[in-house]
Residue, then its C-alpha position, 0 to 999 in steps of 0.5 A: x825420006x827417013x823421016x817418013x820412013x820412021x812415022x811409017x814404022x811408028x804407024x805400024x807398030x801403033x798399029x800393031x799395039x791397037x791390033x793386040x789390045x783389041x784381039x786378045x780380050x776378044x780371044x780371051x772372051x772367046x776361049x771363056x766363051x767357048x769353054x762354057x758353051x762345053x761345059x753347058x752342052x755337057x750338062x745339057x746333055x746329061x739331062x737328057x739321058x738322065x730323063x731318057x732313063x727315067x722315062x723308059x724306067x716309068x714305061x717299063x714299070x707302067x707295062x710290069x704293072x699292067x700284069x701285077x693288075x691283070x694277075x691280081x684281079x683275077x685273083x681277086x675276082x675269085x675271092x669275091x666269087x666266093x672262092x675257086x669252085x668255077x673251075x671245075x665248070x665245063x669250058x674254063x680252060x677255054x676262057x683261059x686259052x681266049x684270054x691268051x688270044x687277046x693279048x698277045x704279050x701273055x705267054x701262060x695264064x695258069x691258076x692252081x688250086x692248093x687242093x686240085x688239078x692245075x688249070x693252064x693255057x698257053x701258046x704252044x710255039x713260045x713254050x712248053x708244057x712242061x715248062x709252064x709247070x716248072x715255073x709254076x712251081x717256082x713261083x709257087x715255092x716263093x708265095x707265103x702270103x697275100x702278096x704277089x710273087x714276081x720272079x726276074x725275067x728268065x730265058x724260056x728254053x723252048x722258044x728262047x724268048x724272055x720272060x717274067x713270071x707273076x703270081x698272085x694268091x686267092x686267099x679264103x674267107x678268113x683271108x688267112x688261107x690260100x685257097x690258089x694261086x693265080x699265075x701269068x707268064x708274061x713276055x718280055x718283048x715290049x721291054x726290048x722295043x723300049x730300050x731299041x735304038x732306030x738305028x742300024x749302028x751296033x751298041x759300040x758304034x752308039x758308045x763311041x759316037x757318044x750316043x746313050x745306050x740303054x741297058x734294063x739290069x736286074x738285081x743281080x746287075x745282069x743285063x736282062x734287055x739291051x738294044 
């Protein structure tokens, strides 16, 4: 009976070694496993914010240039014309105020010579006149030359909607005069529909949860569009 009890106890314990050398490779296995499996979702991970990033950088920078575009080739258009004296036919304001129907993210649409009156269009429930003529000015102040003139997005007081300025010179035929300017305030909306989140949850509950929230900052480091 003791004999047996002895081969019993022995079988266990012979057990026991096969259990363990067996088990804790394969735990070790697991743990390295497992901690590359992190370290690789991590990764993982930020590759895709940094794509997201850099995908809503090139939507953003595609819909500032569309405005650079429309700015600079009515500029130019003027230039080719033969210079500003179209202006001053009946019915321009019109086509101004038309150009502003048709696309909506176009707040004011103003053309200044630098020998004449200021001709403008604008929607009147986004901003107002005398507003329109300020940011005029400042974009005005900034021109030296033939390049465009981009101010940083900016709070419009009247309809406290965000907004960005560009402006854009007719220059002469020596190409050494500017003969106006050409200026378009541009809303900032589409800006704010590429960085939203299709979620209810606020940007604390997004960062807590670990999901990217993406900020636009100017140059100043001034968050100027967030969800």
């Amino acid at each position: 009976m003791l004999v047996n009890l002895g081969r019993i106890r022995l079988l266990y314990i012979v057990l026991g070694v096969l259990l363990l050398a067996g088990l804790l490779p394969l735990a070790f296995a697991g743990l390295l496993l497992s901690g590359r499996s992190a370290q690789e979702l991590r990764s993982v991970e930020g590759r895709y914010q940094a794509q997201l990033v850099q995908d809503k950088a090139r939507q953003i920078e595609l819909y500032g240039q569309r405005y650079r575009d429309v700015v600079s080739g009515l500029a130019r258009a003027f230039e080719i014309s033969g210079g500003i004296s179209s202006l001053n036919r009946q019915g321009y304001d019109a086509k101004l105020q038309k150009t502003l129907q048709e696309d909506p993210n176009l707040i004011a649409l103003a053309i200044w010579p630098v020998d004449g009156e200021l001709h403008r269009a604008f929607q009147p429930d986004v901003i107002k006149r005398e507003e329109v003529d300020e940011r005029v000015s400042e974009v005005l102040a900034r021109m030296s030359g033939k390049g465009l003139v981009v101010s940083r997005p900016q709070i419009i007081r009247s309809g406290q909607e965000m907004a960005l300025t560009v402006a854009a010179p007719v220059m002469g035929e020596n190409s050494h005069d500017v003969l106006a300017a050409v200026v378009a305030i541009v809303s900032f909306q589409e800006v704010f529909e590429a960085v939203q989140q299709l979620t209810s949850k606020s940007e604390r509950e997004l960062l807590d949860a670990g999901l990217p929230v993406v900020f636009v900052v100017d140059q100043s480091g001034r968050a100027v569009a967030h969800p």
